[in-house]
N, C-alpha and C positions, 0 to 999 in steps of 0.2 A: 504493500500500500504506500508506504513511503517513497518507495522508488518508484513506484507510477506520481504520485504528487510532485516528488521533482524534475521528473520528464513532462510532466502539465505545465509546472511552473518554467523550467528552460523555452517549453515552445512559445508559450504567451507571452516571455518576453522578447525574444527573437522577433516574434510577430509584433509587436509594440516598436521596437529598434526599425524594423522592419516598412512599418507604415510610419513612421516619424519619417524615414530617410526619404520613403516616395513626395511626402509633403512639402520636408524641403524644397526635395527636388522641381515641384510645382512651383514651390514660392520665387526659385531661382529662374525658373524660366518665364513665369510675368515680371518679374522684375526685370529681367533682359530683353522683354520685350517691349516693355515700359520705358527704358531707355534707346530703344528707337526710335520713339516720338519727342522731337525736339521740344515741348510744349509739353511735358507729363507734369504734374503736382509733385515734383521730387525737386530738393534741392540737390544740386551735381557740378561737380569741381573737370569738367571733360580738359585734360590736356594732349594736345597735337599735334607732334610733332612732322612737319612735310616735307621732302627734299627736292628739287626739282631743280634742272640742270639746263646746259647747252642756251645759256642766256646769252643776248648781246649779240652783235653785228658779227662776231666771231665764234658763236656757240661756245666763246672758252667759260663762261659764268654760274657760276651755283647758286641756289640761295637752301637754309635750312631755317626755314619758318615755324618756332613751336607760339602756340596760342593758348592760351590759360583762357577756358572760358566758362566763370563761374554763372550758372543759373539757376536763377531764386525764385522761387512762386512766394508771393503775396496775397492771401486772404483779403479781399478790400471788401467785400459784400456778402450777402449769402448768395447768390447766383453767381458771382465774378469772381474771374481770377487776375492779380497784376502779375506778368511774369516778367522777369528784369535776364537780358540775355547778353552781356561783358565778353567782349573778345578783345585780351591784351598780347598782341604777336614780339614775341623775344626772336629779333634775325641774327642770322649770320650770315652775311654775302661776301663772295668774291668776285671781280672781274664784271660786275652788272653792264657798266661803260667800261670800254679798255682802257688802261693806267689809272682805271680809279682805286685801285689796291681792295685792300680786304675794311668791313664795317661793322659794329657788333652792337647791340642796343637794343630798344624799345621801339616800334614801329608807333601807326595811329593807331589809336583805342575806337573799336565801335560799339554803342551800347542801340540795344533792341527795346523796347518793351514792347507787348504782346497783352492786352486786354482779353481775354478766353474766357467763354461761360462754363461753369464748373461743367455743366451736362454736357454730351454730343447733341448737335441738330442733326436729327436722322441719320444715328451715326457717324456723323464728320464733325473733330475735334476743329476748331478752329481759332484763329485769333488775328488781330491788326492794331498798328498801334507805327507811334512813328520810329525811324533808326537816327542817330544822329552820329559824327564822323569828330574826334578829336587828335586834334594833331600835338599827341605825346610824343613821336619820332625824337630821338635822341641826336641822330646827325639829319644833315640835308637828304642824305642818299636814301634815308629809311621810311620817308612819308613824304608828303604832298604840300604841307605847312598851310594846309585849306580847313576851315568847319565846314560842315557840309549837315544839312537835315533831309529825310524825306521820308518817304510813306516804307511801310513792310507790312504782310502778313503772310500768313502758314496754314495750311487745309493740311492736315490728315485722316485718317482712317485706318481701322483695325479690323481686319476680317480673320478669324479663324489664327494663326503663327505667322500671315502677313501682314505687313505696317506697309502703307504705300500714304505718298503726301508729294509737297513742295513747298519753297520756303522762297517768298521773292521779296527785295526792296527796291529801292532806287535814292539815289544822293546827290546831291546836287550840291555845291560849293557855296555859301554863304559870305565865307569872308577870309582873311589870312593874307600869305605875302604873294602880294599883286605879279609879282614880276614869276610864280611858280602856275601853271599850265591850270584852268578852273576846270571841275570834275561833273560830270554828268557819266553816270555808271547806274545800270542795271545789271542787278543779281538774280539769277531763276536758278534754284537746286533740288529738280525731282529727286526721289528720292524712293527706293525700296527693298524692305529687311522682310527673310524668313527665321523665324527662330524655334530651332527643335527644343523639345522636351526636357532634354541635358543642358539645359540653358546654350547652347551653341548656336550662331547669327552669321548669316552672311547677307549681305547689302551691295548695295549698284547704287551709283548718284553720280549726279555731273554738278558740275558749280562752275555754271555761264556766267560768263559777264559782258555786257558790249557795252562800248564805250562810243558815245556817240556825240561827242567831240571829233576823235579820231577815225570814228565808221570801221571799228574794227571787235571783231570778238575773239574771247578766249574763251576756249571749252574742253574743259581736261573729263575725262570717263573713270570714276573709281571701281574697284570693287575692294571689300576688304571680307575679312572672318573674326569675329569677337564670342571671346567665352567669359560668362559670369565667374568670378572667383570669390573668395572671401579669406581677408586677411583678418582672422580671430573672427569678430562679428560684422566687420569691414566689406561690404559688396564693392569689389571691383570689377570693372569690365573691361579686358586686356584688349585690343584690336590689334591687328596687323593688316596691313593693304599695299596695293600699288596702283596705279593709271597710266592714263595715255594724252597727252594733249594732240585731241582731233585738230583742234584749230589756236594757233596760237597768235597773239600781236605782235606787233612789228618789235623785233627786239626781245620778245616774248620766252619763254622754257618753251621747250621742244622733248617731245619723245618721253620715256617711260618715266614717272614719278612713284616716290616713294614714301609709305605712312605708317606712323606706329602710335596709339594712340589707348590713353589710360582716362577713363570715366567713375571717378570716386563718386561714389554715394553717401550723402551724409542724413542723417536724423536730424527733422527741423527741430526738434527741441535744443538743437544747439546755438539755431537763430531768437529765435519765437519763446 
């Protein structure tokens, strides 16, 4: 009798270790898939780092662009959400112009916000609100030395393990040093993520830009693969990728690009 009670007792709890671990496993994979919507109710510290090459009039030019881009959902109402979306790019250039040597610093800051009602409208997540353009560039060579304001929004949708959306702005140059080129830029980046069960993700997006000043477009093709991890009770989401620029600007990267890219998850009660 004993020895049947403790073969009862080993199975039930194997089976308990057992359905905890599936649960997880569940919880890891909406949270991976939660973070393919740029616009989720999570606060997320995404850094991203990009490499892209064969710049300048002599394809001898690199740049390694990483972007710290922390976003914070705000509670403003009961129906509404303020989402605040901070892109600070750390570069590293060589050769951009020939004998302009090598550059290291702070590029322009752009910040988003994103107005979203808490619910989907028949099921698409959405939001609009304006982007605005600061010129923290640390040298000349690293920004544009323009403000710039203009409109943004984001449409997405969640069907079944795919996220499909797009995210567009436009910027237009307000003010800054007169004698630096004024900016008129349009941003479009469809976007779409499958993500399995084991929290595993792979994603396709482009991030157009045309510049209609210059009447010229850049349009590079990503794809990458990101897995949920968790450092103690920490969700991280590792990514790795590369692209291709279909179309690039005069002076433009050219050819295959490269992405590594880390998505911290934090607990608003660290804000809030």
């Amino acid at each position: 009798m004993k020895r049947s009670a403790f073969i009862k007792m080993v199975i039930s709890v194997m089976a308990a270790s057992s359905s905890t671990m599936v649960t997880a496993q569940a919880s890891d994979a909406e949270l991976a898939q939660e973070l393919t919507n740029p616009i989720a109710d999570l606060i997320t510290i995404p850094i991203q780092s990009t490499y892209d090459q064969n710049i300048g009039p002599n394809d001898e030019g690199y740049k390694l662009q990483t972007n710290i881009q922390p976003v914070i959902p705000v509670d403003i109402s009961e129906n509404w959400n303020l989402l605040t979306r901070t892109i600070v790019p750390v570069i590293q250039q060589d050769e951009i112009v020939p004998g302009s040597g090598s550059q290291f610093g702070l590029g322009d800051t752009s910040l988003s916000l994103f107005f979203s009602p808490k619910k989907p409208t028949n099921g698409v997540i959405w939001g609009v609100g304006p982007i605005a353009l600061l010129p923290t560039a640390t040298d000349a060579k690293l920004g544009g030395k323009k403000w710039g304001v203009g409109p943004a929004g984001i449409v997405v949708t969640m069907v079944g393990p795919w996220t499909i959306g797009g995210l567009a702005n436009h910027l237009w140059s307000v003010a800054g040093d007169s004698e630096r080129d004024d900016i008129s830029n349009s941003f479009v980046q469809p976007f779409v993520a499958y993500t399995w069960p084991n929290a595993w993700t792979v994603s396709f997006q482009s991030e157009s830009t045309y510049n209609w000043k210059s009447e010229e477009w850049a349009v590079p093709f990503n794809a990458a693969v990101a897995k949920l991890v968790r450092f103690g009770k920490l969700p991280v989401s590792l990514q790795a990728g590369a692209g291709y620029w279909a179309e690039s600007a005069t002076n433009g990267p050219e050819g295959v690009r490269f992405r590594l890219q880390a998505n911290i998850v934090l607990p608003k009660r660290l804000l809030f």
